[in-house]
Every structure is written in C-alpha cells, then in structure tokens.
C-alpha positions as a Markdown table, in Angstrom:
| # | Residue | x | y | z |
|---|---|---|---|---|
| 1 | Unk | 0.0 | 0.0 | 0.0 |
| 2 | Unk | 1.5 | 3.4 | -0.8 |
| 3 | Unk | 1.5 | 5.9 | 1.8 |
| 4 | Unk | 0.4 | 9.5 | 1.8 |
| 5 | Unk | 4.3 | 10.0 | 2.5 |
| 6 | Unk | 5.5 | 8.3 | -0.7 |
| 7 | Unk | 3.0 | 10.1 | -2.9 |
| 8 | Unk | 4.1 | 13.6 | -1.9 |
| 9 | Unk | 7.9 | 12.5 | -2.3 |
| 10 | Unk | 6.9 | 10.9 | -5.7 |
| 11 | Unk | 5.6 | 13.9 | -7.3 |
| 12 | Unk | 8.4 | 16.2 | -5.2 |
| 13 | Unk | 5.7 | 18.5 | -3.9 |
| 14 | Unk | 7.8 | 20.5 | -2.8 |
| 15 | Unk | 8.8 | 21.8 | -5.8 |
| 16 | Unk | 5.7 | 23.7 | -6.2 |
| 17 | Unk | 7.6 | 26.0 | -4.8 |
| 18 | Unk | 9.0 | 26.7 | -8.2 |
| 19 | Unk | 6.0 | 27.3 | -10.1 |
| 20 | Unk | 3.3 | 28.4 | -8.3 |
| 21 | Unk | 4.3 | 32.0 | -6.7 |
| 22 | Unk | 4.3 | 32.6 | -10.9 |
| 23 | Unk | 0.9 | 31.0 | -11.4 |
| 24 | Unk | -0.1 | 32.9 | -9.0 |
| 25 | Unk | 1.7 | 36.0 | -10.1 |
| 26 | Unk | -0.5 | 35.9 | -13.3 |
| 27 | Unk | -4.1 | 35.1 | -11.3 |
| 28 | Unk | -3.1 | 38.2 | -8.8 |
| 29 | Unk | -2.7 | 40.8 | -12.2 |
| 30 | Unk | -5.6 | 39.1 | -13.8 |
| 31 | Unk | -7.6 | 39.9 | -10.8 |
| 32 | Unk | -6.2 | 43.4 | -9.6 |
| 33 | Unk | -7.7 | 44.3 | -5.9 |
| 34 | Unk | -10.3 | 41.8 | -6.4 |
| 35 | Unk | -9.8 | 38.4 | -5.3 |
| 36 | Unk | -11.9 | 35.5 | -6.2 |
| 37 | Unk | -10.6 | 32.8 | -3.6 |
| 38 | Unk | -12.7 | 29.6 | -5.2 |
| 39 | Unk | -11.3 | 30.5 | -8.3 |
| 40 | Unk | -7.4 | 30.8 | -6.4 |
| 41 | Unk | -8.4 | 27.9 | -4.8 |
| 42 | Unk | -8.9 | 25.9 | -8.1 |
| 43 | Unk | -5.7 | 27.8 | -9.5 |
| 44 | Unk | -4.0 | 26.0 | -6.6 |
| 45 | Unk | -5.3 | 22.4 | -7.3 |
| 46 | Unk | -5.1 | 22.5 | -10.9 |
| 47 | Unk | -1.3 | 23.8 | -10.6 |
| 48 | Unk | -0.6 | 21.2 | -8.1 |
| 49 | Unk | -2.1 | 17.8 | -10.1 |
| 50 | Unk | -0.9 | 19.1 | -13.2 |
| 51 | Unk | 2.7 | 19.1 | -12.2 |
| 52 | Unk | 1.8 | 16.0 | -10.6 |
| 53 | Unk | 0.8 | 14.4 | -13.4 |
| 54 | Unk | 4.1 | 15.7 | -15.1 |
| 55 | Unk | 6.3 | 14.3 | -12.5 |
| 56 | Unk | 4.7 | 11.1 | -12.9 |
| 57 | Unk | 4.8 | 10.7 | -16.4 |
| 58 | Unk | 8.7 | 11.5 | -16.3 |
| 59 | Unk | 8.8 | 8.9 | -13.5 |
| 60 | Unk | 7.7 | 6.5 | -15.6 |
| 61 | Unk | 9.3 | 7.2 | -18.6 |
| 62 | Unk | 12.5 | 7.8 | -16.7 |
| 63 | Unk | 12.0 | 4.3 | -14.9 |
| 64 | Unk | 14.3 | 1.9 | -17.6 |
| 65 | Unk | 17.3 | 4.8 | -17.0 |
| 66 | Unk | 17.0 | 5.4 | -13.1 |
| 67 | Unk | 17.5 | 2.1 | -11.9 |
| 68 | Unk | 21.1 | 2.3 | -13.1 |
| 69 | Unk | 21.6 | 5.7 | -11.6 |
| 70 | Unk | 22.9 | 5.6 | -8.0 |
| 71 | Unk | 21.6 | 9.1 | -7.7 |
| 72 | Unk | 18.3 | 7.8 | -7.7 |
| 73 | Unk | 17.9 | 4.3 | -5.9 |
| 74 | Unk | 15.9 | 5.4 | -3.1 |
| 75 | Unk | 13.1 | 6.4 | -6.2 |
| 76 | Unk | 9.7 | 4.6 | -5.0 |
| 77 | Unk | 9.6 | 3.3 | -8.6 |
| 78 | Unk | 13.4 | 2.1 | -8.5 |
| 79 | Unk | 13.3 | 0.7 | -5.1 |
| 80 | Unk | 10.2 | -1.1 | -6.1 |
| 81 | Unk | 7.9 | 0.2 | -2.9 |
| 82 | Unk | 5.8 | 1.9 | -5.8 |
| 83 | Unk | 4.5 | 0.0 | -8.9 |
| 84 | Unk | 4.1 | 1.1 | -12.8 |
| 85 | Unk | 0.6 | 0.4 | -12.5 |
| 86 | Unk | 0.1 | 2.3 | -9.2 |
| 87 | Unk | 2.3 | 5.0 | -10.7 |
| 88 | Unk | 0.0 | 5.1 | -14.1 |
| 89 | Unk | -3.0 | 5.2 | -11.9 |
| 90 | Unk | -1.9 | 7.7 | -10.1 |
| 91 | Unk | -1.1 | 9.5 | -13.2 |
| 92 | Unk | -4.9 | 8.7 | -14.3 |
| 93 | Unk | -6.2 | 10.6 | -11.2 |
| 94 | Unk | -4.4 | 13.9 | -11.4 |
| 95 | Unk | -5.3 | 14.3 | -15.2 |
| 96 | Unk | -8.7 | 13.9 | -14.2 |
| 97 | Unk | -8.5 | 16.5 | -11.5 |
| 98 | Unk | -6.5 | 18.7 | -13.5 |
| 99 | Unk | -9.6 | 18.4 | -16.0 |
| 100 | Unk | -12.2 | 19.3 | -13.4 |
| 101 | Unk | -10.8 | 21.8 | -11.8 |
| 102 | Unk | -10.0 | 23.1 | -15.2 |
| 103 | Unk | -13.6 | 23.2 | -15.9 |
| 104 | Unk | -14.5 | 24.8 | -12.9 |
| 105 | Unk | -12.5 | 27.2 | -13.6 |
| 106 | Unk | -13.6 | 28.8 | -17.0 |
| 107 | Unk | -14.1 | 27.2 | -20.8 |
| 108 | Unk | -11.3 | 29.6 | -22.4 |
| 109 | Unk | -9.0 | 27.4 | -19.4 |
| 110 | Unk | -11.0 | 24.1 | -20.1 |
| 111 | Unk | -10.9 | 24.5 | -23.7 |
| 112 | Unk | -6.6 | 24.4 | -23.6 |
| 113 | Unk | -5.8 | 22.2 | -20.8 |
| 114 | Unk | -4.9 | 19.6 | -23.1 |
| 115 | Unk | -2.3 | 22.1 | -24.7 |
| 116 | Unk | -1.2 | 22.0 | -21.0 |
| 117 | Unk | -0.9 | 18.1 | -21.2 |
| 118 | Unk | 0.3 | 17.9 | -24.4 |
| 119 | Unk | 3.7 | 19.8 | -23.1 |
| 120 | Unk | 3.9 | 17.6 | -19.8 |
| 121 | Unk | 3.6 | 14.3 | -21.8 |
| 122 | Unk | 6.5 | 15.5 | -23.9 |
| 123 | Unk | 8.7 | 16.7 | -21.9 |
| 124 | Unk | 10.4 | 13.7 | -20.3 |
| 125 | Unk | 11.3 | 13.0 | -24.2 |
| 126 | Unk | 12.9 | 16.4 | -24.7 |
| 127 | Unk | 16.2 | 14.8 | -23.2 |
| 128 | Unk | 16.5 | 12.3 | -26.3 |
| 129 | Unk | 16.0 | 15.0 | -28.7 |
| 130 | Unk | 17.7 | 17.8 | -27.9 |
| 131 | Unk | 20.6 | 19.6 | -25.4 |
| 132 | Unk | 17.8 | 22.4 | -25.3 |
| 133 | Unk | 15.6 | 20.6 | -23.6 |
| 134 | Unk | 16.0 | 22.9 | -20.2 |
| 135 | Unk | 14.6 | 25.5 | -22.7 |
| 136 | Unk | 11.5 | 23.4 | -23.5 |
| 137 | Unk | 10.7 | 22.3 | -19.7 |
| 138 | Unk | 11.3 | 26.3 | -18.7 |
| 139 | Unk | 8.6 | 27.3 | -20.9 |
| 140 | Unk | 6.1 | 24.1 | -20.1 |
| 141 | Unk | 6.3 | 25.4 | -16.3 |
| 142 | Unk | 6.2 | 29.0 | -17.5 |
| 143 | Unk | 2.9 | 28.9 | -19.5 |
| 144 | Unk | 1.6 | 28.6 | -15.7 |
| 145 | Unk | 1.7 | 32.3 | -15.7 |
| 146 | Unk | -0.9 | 33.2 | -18.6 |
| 147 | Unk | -2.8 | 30.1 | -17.0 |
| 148 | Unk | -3.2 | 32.1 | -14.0 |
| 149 | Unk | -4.2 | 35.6 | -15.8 |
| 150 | Unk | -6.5 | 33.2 | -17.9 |
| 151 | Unk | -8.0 | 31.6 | -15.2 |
| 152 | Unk | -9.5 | 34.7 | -13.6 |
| 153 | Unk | -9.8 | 36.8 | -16.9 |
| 154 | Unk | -10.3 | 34.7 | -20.1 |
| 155 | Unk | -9.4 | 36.4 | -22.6 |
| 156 | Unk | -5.9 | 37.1 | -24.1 |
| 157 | Unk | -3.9 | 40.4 | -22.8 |
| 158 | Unk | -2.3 | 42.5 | -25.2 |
| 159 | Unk | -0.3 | 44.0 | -22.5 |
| 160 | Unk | 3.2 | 42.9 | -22.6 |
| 161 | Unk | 3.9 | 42.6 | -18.6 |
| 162 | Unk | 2.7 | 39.0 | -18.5 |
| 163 | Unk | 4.2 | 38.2 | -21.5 |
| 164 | Unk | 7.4 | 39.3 | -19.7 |
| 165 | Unk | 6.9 | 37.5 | -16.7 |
| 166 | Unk | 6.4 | 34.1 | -18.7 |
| 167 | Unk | 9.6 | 35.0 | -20.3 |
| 168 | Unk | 11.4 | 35.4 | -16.9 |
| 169 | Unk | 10.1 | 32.7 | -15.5 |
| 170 | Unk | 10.7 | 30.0 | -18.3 |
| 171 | Unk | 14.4 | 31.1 | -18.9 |
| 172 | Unk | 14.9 | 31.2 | -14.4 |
| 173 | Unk | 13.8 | 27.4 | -14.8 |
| 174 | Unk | 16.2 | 26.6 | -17.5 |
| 175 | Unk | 19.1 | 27.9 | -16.3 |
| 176 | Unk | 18.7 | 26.1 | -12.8 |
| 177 | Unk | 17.8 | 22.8 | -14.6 |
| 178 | Unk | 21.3 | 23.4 | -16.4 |
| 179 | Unk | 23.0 | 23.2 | -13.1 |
| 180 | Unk | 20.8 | 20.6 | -11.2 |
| 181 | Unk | 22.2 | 17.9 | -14.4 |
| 182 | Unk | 25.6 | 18.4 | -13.7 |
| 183 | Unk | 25.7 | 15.1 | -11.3 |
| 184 | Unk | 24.4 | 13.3 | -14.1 |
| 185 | Unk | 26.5 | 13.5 | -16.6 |
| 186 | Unk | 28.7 | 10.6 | -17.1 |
| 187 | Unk | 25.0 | 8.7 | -16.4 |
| 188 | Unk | 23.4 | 10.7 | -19.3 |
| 189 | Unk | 26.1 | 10.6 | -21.8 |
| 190 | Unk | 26.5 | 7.0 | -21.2 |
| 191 | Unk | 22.6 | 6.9 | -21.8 |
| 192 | Unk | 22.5 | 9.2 | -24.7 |
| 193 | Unk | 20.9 | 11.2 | -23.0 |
| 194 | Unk | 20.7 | 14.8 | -24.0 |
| 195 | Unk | 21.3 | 18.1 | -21.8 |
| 196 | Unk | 23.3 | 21.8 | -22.1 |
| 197 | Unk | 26.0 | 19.6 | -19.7 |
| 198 | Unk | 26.8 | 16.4 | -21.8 |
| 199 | Unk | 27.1 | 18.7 | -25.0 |
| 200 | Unk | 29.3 | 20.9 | -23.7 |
| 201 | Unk | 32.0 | 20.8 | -21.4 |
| 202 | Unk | 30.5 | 21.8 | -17.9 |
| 203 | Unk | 32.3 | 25.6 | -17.6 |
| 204 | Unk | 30.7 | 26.2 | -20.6 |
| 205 | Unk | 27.0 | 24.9 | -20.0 |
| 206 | Unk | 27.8 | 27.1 | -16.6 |
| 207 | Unk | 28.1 | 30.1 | -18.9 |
| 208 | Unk | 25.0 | 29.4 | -20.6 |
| 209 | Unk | 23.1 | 28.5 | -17.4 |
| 210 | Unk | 24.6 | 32.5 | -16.4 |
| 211 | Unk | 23.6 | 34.3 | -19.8 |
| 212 | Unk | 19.9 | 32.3 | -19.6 |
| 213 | Unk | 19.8 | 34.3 | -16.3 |
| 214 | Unk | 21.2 | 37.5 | -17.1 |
| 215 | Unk | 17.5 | 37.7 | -19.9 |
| 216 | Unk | 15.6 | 36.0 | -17.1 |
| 217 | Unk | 16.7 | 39.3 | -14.9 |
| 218 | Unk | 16.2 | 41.8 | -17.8 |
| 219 | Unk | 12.6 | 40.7 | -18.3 |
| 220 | Unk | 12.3 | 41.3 | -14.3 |
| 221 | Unk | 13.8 | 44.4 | -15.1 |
| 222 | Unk | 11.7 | 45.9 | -17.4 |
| 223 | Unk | 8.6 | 44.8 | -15.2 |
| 224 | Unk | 9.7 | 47.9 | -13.1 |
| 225 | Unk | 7.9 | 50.1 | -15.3 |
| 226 | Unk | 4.7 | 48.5 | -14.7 |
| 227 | Unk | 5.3 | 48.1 | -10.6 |
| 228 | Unk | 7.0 | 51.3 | -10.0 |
| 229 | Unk | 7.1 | 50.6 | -6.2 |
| 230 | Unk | 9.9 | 50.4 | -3.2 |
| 231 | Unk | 8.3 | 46.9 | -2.7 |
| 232 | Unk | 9.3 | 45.7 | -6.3 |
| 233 | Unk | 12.8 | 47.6 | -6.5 |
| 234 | Unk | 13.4 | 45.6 | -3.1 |
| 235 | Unk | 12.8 | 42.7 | -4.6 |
| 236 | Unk | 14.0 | 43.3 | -7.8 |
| 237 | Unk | 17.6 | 43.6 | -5.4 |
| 238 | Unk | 17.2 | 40.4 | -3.4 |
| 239 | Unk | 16.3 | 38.3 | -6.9 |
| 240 | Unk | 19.5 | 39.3 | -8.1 |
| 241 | Unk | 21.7 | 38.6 | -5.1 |
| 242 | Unk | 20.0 | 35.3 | -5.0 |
| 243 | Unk | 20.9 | 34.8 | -8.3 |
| 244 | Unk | 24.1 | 35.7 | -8.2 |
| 245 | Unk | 24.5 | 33.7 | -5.2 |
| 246 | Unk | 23.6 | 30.5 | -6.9 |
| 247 | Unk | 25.9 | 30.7 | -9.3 |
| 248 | Unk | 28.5 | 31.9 | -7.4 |
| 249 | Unk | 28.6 | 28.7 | -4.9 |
| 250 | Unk | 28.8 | 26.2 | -7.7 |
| 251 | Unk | 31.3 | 23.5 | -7.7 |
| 252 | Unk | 30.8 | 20.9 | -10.2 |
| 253 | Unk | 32.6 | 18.3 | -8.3 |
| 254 | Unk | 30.5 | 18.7 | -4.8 |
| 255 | Unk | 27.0 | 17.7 | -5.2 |
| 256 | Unk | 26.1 | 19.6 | -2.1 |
| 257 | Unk | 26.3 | 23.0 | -3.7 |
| 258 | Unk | 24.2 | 21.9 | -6.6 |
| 259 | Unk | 21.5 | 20.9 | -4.2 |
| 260 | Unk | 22.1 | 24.7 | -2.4 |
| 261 | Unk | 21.8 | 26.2 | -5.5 |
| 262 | Unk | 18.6 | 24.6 | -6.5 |
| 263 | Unk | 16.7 | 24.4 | -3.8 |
| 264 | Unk | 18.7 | 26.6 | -1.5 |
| 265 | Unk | 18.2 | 30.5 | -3.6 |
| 266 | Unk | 15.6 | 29.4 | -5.8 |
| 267 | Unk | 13.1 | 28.6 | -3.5 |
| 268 | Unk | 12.6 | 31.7 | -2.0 |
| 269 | Unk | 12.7 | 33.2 | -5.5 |
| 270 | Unk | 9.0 | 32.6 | -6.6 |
| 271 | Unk | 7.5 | 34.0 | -3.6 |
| 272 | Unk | 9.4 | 37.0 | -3.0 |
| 273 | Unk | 8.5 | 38.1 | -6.5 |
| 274 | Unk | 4.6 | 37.1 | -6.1 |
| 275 | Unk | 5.0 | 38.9 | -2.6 |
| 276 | Unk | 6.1 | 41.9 | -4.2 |
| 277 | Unk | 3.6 | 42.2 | -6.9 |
| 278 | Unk | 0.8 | 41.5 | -4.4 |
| 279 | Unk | 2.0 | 44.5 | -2.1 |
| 280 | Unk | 2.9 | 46.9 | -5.4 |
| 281 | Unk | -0.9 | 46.4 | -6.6 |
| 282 | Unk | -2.4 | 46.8 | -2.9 |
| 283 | Unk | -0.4 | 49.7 | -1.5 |
C-alpha cells in the first residue's frame, strides 16, 4: 500500500515551490484588488495535479534509465515500494482533477488544458531530442503564468507585462535545470541522454546557465515600469543577489552546492516576486 508520504515525495511537492508563486503572479494581475478565492483555490489544485501528473509521467518514462543511476535508488519506482501500474494510476487521477478543476474554472481554461498536457507528456522526451531541452521544460512550467491571468480573466492580454513574466520565468527554470544535471552527466552521456551539460563541457553549460539568467533578470527588469514601487525595487535587489548567489557557490565536483543552489536560492525566488507584486498592486 502506498503511503500518503511516498506520494508527496513521488511527485516532489515541494517543488511547487517553483511554479506556483508565478501561477499565481498571473491570477493576482488578472484579478487586480479583487480576489476570487474559489477560483485561487482551483488555481492552486489544478497547478498542483498538473505538475503532478508531469512528475509522474517522467517517472515513468524515466523508470528503464534510473535504476542504473545511484543518484536515484531510493526512487519509489526504482526501489520497487511503488509500482508502474500504481504510478500510471496515479497519473490517471491527477489528469482527471487537473480536467475538473479546469472546468471549474472557466471554458477559455478548459478548452486548452490539453495544450497543457500535451507539453507535460513531452517533456520527459525532450532529453533524447535535444541539449535544449531545459529551454522546453522552462517554458512548459512557465505557461503557468498566462494560466493564472487566464483563469481569472479569459481572454488574451495585449499587454506585454505577462508576456514578460512568462519569459522570466521560463528562462529562471532553464538555467537552474542546467545546473541541477551536472551530477548526471557521465550517467546521461552514457545513456545518450541529452542536456546543455553532456554537449558541452561543464564551464561552458555554466556560462549558458549564467547568460539564460542574465535575460531571465532583464525581463524582471523591465517589469519595473509597470510596478513602480519600493516593494518591487526591493525585490528586484534580493532576486538578483539570489541569483548571483547561486551561481556563485557552484562547484561541479560537490553535489552539495548543486542541491544549495537549487533548492537553497531558488526557492525563496517565486515567492518573494509574487509577494512583491501583491504588495505593489495593494499599496
């Protein structure tokens, strides 16, 4: 029987954390001073099961390479506590809450969650295709943030601020997926496996993971001009020491930093901006 426990580590909730301060981000402009909390509330669920669904599908996919990576032995799937069909069942049930909560939600939302599928499903096969595949994932996870604004308002905006938050967000992913590989890359090379790291030597792929961030910032940037406040220019300082602070710790031959620079500066990165956009439309 698989536990509560196992499920939550199996999807990594925790890396929500990532994701939904932008979701959000978009639902809080969408909504202005106004807040609809049933329709945050669905936001929140069909976030949550859709990266859930995600997770699970790269599980699965994954499974045939991760019991050969010593990384990733203590995997429900690997270690055998979980099985393909409970993981594929498991799969079954978030799509279909991902669906309803879609439709409760609006038809406009409805009408392109499978677009949202569509990029989950494909994802895990990014890595056989193409070194870019951080670029791909980035974006997948960044669509989150017209999501949001379409979830409360369903219609299109022709303002560019959200179009400049997807951006920000999509590339932020990327470039912290380039780093969180680096411990697999003797595994993925030997796997043809495809990332930024195993196609280029890792100082390079570094570089890249830097320059993907330096356009991540300027889009943060240039989102100054629509929140013109102390709370955003605060912010707008502490995302970039926290981005310069994950790439400054780095060293490629000590896991330990890879995991502080993943989880360490980027988790606080999400919610400080949704924090700040919150106050700079509210006071």
């Amino acid at each position: 029987m698989v536990t509560f426990r196992e499920i939550v580590d199996y999807i990594k909730l925790e890396h929500t954390v990532f994701d939904l301060p932008f979701v959000f981000s978009g639902a809080v402009i969408a909504s202005g001073t106004h807040y609809d909390w049933f329709k945050f509330l669905m936001i929140l669920v069909a976030t949550t099961t859709a990266r859930a669904a995600a997770m699970s599908i790269n599980r699965i996919e994954g499974k045939k390479y991760d019991v050969t990576n010593p990384r990733k032995r203590e995997w429900s799937l690997v270690r055998g506590s979980m099985s393909t069909s409970t993981a594929l069942l498991l799969t079954a049930v978030f799509v279909v809450i991902f669906e309803v909560s879609a439709y409760l939600l609006n038809t406009l939302v409805l009408m392109l969650s499978p677009v949202v599928l569509f990029l989950f499903v494909t994802d895990p096969f990014m890595k056989k295709v193409t070194r870019w595949r951080h670029i791909y994932m980035g974006t997948t996870i960044g669509v989150g943030v017209l999501a949001g604004y379409l979830a409360v308002t369903p219609v299109f905006p022709t303002d560019p601020q959200i179009y400049l938050i997807f951006i920000a967000s999509s590339l932020w992913i990327a470039g912290f997926d380039m780093i969180y590989v680096i411990p697999d890359i003797e595994f993925d090379r030997k796997n043809n496996l495809k990332t930024v790291m195993t196609e280029y030597p890792v100082k390079t792929g570094l570089r890249i993971s830097v320059a993907t961030h330096v356009v991540t910032f300027a889009a943060l940037a240039l989102l100054i001009f629509y929140f013109s406040t102390i709370y955003y220019a605060v912010a707008l300082a502490i995302i970039l020491a926290l981005i310069i602070y994950q790439h400054y710790i780095i060293n490629p031959d000590d896991p330990r930093t890879i995991r502080m620079s993943f989880l360490g500066a980027n988790s606080f990165i999400g919610i400080i901006f949704l924090a700040s956009i919150v106050l700079s439309l509210n006071f």
